[in-house]
C-alpha positions as YAML, in Angstrom:
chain: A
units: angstrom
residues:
- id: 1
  name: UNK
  ca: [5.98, -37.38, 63.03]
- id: 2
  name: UNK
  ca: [5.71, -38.02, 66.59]
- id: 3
  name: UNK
  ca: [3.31, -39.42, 68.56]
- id: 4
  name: UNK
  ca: [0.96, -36.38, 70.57]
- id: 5
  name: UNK
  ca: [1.65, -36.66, 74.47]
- id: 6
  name: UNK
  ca: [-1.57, -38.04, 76.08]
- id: 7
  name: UNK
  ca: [-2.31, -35.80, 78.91]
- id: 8
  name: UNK
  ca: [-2.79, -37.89, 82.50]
- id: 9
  name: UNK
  ca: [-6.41, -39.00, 83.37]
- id: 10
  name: UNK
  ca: [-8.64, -36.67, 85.22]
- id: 11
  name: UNK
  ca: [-9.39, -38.64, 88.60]
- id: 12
  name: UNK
  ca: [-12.89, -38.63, 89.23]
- id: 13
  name: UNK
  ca: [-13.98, -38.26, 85.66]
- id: 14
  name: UNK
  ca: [-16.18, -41.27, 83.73]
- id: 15
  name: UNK
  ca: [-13.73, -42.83, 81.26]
- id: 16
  name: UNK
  ca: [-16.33, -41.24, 78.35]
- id: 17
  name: UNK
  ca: [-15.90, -37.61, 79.88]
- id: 18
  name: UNK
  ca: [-12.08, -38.33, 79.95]
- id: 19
  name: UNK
  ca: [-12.29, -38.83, 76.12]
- id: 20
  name: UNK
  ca: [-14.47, -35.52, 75.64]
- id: 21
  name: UNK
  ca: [-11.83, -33.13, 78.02]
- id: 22
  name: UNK
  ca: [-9.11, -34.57, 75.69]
- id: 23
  name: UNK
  ca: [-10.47, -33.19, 72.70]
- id: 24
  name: UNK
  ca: [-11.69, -29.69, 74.09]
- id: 25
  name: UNK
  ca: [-9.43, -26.60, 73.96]
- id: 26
  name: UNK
  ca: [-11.27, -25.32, 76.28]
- id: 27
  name: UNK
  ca: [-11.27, -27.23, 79.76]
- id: 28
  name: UNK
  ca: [-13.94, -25.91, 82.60]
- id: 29
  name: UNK
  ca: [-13.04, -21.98, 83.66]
- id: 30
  name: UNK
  ca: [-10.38, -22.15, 86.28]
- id: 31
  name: UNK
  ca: [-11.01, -18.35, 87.17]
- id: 32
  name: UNK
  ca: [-13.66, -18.55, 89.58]
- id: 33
  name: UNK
  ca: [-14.12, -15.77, 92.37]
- id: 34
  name: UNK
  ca: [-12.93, -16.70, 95.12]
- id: 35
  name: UNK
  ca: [-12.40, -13.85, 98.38]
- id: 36
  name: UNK
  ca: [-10.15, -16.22, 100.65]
- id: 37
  name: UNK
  ca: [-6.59, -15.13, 101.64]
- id: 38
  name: UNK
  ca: [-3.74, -16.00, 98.90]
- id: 39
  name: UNK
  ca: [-2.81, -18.87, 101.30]
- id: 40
  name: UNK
  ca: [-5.91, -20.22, 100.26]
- id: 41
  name: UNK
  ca: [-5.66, -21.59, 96.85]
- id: 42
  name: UNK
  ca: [-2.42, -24.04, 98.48]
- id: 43
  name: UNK
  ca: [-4.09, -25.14, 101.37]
- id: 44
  name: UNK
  ca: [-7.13, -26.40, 98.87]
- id: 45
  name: UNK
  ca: [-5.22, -28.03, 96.41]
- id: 46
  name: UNK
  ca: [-2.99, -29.66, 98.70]
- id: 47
  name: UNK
  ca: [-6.45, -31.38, 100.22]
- id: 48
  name: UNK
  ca: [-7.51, -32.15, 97.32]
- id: 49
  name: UNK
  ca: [-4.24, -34.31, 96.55]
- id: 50
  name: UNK
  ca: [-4.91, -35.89, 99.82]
- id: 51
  name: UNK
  ca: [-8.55, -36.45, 98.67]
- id: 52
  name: UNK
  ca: [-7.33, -38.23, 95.40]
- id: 53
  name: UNK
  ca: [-4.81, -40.40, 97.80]
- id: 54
  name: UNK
  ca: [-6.85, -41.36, 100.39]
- id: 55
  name: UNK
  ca: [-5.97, -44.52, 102.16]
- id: 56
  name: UNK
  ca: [-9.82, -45.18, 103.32]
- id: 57
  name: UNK
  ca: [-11.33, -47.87, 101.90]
- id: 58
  name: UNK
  ca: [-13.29, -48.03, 98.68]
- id: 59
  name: UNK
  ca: [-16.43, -49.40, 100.28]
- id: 60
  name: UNK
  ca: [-16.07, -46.65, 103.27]
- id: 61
  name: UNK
  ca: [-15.13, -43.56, 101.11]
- id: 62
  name: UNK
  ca: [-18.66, -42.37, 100.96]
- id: 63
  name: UNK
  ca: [-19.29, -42.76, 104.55]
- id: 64
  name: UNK
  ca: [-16.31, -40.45, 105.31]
- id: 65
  name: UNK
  ca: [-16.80, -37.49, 102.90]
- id: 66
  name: UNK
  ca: [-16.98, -35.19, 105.24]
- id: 67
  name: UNK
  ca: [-13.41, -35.71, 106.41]
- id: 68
  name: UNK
  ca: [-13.36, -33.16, 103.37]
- id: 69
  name: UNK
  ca: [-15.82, -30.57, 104.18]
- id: 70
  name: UNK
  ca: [-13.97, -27.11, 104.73]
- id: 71
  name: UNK
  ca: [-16.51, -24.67, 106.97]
- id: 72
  name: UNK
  ca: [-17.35, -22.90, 104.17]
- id: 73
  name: UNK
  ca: [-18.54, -25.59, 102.19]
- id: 74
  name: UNK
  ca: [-20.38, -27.27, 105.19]
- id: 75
  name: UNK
  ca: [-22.41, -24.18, 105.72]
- id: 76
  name: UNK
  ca: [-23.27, -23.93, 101.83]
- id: 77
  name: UNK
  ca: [-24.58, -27.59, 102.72]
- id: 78
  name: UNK
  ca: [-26.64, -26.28, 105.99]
- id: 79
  name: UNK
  ca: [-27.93, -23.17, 104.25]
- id: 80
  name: UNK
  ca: [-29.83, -26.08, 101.63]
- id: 81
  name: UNK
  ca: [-30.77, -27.95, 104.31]
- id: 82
  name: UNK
  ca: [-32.38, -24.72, 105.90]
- id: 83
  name: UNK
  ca: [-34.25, -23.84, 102.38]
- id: 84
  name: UNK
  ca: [-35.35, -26.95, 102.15]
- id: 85
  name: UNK
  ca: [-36.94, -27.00, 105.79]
- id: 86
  name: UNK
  ca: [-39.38, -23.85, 104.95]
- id: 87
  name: UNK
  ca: [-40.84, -25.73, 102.25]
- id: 88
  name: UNK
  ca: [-41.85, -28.81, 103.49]
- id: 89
  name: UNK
  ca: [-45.32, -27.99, 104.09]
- id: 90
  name: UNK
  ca: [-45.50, -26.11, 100.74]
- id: 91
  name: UNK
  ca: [-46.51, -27.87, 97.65]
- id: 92
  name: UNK
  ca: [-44.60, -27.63, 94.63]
- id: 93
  name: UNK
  ca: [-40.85, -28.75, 92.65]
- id: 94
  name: UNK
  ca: [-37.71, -27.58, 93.37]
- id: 95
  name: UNK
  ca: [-35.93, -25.66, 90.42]
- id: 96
  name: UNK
  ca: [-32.60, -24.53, 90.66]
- id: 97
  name: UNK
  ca: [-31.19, -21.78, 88.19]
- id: 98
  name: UNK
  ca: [-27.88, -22.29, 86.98]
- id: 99
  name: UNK
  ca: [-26.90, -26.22, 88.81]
- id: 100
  name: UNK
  ca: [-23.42, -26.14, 87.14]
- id: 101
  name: UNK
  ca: [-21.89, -29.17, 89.16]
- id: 102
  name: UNK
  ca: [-25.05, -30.26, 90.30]
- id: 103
  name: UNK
  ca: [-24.00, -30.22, 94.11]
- id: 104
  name: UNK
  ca: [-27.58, -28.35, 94.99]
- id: 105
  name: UNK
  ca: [-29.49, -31.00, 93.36]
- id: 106
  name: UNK
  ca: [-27.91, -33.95, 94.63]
- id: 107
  name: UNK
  ca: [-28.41, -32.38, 98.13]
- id: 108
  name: UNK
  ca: [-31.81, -31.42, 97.49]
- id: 109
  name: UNK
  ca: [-32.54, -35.38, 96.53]
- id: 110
  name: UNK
  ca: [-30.54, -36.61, 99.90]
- id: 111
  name: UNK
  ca: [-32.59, -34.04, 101.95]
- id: 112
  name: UNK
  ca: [-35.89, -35.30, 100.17]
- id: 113
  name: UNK
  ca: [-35.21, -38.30, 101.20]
- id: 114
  name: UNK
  ca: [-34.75, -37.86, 104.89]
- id: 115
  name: UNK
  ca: [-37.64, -35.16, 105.39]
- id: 116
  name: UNK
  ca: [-40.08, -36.33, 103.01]
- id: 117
  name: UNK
  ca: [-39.21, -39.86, 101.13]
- id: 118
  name: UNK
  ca: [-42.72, -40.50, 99.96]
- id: 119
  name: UNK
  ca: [-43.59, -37.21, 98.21]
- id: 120
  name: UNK
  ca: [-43.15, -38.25, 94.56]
- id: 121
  name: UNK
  ca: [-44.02, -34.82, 93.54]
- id: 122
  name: UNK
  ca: [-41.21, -33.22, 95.12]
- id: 123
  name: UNK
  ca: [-39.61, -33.30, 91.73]
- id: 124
  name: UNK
  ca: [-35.99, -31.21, 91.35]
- id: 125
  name: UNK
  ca: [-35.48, -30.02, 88.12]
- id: 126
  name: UNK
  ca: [-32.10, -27.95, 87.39]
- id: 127
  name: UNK
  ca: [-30.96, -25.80, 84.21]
- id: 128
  name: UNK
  ca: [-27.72, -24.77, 83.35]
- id: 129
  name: UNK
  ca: [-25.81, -24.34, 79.68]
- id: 130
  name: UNK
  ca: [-23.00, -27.00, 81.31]
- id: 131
  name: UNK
  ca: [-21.24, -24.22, 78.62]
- id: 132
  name: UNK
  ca: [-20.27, -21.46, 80.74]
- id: 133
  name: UNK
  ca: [-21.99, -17.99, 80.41]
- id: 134
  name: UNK
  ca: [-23.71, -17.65, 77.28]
- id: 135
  name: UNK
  ca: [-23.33, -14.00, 77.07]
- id: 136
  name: UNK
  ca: [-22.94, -10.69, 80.13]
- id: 137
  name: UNK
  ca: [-24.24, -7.67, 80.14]
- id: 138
  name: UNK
  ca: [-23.03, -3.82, 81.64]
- id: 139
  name: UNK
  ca: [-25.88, -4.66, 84.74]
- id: 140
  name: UNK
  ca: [-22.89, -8.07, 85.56]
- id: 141
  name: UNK
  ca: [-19.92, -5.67, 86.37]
- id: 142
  name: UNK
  ca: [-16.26, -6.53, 84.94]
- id: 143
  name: UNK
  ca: [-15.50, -9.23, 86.88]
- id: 144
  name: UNK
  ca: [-17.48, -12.06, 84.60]
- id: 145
  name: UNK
  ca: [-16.63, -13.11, 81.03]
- id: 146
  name: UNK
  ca: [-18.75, -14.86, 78.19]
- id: 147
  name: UNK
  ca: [-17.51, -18.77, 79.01]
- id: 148
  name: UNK
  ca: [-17.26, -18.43, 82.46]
- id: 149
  name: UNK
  ca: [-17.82, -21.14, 84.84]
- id: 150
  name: UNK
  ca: [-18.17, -23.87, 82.24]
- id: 151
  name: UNK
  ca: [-18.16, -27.33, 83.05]
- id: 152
  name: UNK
  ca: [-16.44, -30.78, 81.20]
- id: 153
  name: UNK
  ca: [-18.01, -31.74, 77.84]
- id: 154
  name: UNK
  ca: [-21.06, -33.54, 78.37]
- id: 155
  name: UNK
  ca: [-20.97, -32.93, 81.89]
- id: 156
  name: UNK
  ca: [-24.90, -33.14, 82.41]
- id: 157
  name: UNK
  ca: [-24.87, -36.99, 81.35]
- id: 158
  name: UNK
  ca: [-22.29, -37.80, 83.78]
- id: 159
  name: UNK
  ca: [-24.27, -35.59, 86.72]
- id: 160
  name: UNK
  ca: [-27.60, -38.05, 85.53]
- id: 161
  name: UNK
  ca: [-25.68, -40.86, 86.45]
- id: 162
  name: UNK
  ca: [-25.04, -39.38, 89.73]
- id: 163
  name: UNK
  ca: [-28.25, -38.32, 90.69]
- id: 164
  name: UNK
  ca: [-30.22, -41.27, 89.20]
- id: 165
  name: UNK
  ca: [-27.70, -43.55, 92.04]
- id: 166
  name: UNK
  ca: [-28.64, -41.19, 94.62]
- id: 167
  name: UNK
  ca: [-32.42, -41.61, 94.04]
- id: 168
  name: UNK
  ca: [-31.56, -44.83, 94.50]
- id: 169
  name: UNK
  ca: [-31.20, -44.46, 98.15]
- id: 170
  name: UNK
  ca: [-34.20, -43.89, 98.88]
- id: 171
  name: UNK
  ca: [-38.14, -44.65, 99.18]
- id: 172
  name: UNK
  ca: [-40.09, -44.95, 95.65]
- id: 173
  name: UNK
  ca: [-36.62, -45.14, 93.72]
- id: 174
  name: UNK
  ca: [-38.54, -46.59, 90.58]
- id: 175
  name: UNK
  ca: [-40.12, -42.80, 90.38]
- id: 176
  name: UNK
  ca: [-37.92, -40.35, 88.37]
- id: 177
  name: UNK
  ca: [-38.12, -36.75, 90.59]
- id: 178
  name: UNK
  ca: [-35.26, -34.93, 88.77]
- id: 179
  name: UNK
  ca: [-34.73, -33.22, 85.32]
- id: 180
  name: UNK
  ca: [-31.63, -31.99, 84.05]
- id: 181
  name: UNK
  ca: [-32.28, -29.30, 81.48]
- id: 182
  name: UNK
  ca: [-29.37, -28.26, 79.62]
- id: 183
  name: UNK
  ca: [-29.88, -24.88, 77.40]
- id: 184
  name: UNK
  ca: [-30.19, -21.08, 77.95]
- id: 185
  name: UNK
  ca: [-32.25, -20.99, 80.42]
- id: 186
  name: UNK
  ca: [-34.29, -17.90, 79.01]
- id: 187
  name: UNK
  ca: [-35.48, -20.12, 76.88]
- id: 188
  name: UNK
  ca: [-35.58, -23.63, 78.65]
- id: 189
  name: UNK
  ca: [-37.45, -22.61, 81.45]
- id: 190
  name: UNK
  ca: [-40.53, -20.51, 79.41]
- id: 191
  name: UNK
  ca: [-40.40, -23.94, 77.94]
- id: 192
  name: UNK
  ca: [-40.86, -25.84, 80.93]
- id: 193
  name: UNK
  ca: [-43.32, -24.14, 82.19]
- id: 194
  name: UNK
  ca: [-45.43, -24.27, 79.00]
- id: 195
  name: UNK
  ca: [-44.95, -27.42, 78.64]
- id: 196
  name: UNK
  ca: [-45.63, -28.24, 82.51]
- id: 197
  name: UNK
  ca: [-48.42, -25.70, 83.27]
- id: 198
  name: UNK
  ca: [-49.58, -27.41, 86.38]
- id: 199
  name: UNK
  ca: [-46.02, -26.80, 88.07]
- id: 200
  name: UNK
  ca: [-45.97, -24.76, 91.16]
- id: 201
  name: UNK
  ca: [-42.41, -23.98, 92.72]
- id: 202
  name: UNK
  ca: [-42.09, -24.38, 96.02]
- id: 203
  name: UNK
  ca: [-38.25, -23.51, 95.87]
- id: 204
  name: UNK
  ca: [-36.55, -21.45, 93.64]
- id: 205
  name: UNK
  ca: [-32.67, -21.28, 93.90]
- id: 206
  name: UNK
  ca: [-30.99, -18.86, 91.36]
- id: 207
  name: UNK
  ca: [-27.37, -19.25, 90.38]
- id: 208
  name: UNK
  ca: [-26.88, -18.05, 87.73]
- id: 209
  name: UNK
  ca: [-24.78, -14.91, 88.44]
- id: 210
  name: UNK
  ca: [-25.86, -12.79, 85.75]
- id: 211
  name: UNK
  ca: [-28.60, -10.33, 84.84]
- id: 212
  name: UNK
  ca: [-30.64, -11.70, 82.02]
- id: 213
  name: UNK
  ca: [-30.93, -15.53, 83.00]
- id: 214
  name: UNK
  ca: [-31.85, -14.45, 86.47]
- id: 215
  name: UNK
  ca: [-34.61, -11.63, 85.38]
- id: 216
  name: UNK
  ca: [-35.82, -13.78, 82.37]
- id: 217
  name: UNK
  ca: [-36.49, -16.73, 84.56]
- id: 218
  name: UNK
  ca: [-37.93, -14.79, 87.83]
- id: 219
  name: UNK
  ca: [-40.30, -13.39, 85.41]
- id: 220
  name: UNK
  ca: [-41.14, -17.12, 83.59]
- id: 221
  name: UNK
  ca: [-41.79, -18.62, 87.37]
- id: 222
  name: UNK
  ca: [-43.45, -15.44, 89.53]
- id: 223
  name: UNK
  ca: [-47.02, -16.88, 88.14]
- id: 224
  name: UNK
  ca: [-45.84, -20.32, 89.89]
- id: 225
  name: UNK
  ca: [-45.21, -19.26, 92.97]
- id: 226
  name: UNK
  ca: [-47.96, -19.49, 96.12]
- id: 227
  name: UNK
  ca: [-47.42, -17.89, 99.41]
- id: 228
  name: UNK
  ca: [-44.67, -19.97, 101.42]
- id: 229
  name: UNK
  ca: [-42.64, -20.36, 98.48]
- id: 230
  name: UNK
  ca: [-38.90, -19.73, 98.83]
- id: 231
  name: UNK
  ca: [-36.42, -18.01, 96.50]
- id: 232
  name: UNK
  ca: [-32.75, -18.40, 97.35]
- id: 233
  name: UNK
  ca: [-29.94, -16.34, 95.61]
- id: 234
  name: UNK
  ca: [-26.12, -16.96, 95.97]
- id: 235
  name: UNK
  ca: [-25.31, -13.23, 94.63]
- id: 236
  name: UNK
  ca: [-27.94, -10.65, 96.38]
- id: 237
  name: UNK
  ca: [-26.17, -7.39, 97.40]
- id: 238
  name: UNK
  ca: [-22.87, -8.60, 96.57]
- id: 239
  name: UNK
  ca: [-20.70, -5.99, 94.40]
- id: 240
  name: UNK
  ca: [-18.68, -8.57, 92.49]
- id: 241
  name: UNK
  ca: [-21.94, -9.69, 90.85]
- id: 242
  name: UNK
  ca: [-24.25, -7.08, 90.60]
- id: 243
  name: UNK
  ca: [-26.45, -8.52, 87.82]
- id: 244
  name: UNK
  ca: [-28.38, -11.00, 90.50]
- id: 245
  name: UNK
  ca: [-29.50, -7.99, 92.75]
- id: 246
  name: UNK
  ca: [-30.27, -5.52, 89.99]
- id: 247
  name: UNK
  ca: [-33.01, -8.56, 88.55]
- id: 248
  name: UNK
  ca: [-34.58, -9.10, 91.54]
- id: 249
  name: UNK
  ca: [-34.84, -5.80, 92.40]
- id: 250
  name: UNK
  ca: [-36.46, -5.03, 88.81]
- id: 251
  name: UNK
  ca: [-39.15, -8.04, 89.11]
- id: 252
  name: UNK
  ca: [-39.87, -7.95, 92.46]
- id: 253
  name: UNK
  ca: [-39.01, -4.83, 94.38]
- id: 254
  name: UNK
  ca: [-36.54, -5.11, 96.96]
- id: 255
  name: UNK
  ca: [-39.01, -3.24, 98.97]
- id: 256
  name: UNK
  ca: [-41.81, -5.39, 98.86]
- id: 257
  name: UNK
  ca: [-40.14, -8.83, 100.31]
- id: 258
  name: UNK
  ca: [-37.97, -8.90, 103.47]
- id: 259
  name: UNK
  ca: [-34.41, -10.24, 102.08]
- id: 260
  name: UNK
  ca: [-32.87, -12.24, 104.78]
- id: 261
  name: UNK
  ca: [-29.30, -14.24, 104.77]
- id: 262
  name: UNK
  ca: [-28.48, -17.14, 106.39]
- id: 263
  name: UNK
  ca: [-26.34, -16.16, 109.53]
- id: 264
  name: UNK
  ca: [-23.72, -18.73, 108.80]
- id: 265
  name: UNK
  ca: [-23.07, -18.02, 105.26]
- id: 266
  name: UNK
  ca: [-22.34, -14.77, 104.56]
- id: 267
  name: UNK
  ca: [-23.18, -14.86, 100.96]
- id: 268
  name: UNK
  ca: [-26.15, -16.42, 100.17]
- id: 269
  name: UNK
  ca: [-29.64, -14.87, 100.95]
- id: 270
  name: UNK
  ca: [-33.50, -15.77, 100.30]
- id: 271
  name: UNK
  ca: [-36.79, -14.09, 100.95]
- id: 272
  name: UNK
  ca: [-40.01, -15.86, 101.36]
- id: 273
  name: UNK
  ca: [-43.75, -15.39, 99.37]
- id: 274
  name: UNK
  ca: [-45.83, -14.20, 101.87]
...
């Protein structure tokens, strides 16, 4: 019998995750909506490869990221850096619902850092499955699937690694601010809470793209709100993803709260406790 062909390393990927993404049949959900042109998907992966060759330095990689930024992605990055700007005079964590790759978080700890490196109860706790979807309802239209959007095996302890480095970088680093919660969050977060009665959430960002996580869990945190907290929602009002819109809309009233988007980010939207 012959030997099984070992499929090529994943660049990027700790050498323990490599071992888990062998053994799954099921790799992280390639399917994701996207609404760019078809000419798109090329021009990405051909930066990417470009990425994964880059000549620069090991020691100056980091300080040339954003060589890499495409305009959308930058003004995801400037729409956090907006949330987190209405909260700094609010007290309170920031949760985020559904962190998948745990981009969000590790910008929330960088932006910590520069607007408020001594608040050691700034704490940013994220939940997601790391699974993919655990289930969809009629409310999430027929463009999502049970599974979707899953991430490597064991993704979570690789994305602790990450953010515990970044803490690093700044004031009180001995202080752990972040929690990664792995579960369904219509359970984790109830949990949370009960367990952490004292919390008050000063930002809320929900990304979960689905119905039930996102009602579930605006119900669990609405008592731990105050006035000046922030909610921010990747999915309001947009048709491919109803589910988002038809929660908030159930729990808080769409005509109750003015929902505003950011003007450079077509997508994403937030409204403000007031």
């Amino acid at each position: 019998m012959s030997n099984p062909v070992r499929p090529p390393a994943i660049p990027g990927l700790h050498p323990s995750i490599q071992v888990q993404y062998r053994m799954t049949k099921h790799p992280p959900s390639s399917d994701i909506i996207t609404f760019g042109p078809p000419a798109e998907k090329d021009r990405r992966k051909a930066m990417v490869k470009l990425l994964r060759e880059c000549p620069i330095p090991e020691h100056e990689l980091m300080l040339n990221i954003g060589l890499f930024l495409t305009p959308q992605t930058l003004s995801r990055v400037l729409f956090m850096d907006f949330l987190y700007q209405q909260i700094i005079d609010v007290q309170g964590v920031v949760m985020e619902f559904g962190c998948r790759w745990g981009q969000n978080m590790s910008l929330f700890s960088s932006l910590r850092g520069i607007y408020e490196p001594f608040n050691r109860l700034r704490k940013i706790i994220g939940f997601d499955t790391f699974q993919g979807f655990p289930s969809v309802t009629a409310q999430d239209g027929e463009t999502v699937s049970q599974g979707g959007y899953a991430t490597t095996p064991k993704y979570d302890s690789y994305l602790n690694q990450v953010l515990h480095l970044q803490e690093q970088e700044s004031p009180l680093e001995h202080i752990k601010k972040f929690d990664i919660i792995q579960g369904d969050a219509t359970k984790t977060v109830p949990e949370y809470l009960s367990r952490q009665p004292e919390t008050i959430v000063a930002l809320g960002y929900f990304d979960f793209d689905l119905y039930s996580p996102t009602k579930t869990c605006l119900e669990a945190v609405r008592g731990h709100l105050t006035r000046g907290s922030v909610l921010g929602f990747d999915e309001v009002n947009d048709d491919a993803m109803p589910g988002e819109t038809i929660a908030l809309k159930e729990v808080l009233g769409l005509d109750k709260y003015s929902v505003r988007r950011y003007r450079y980010n077509s997508r994403t939207s937030y409204l403000v406790i007031e």
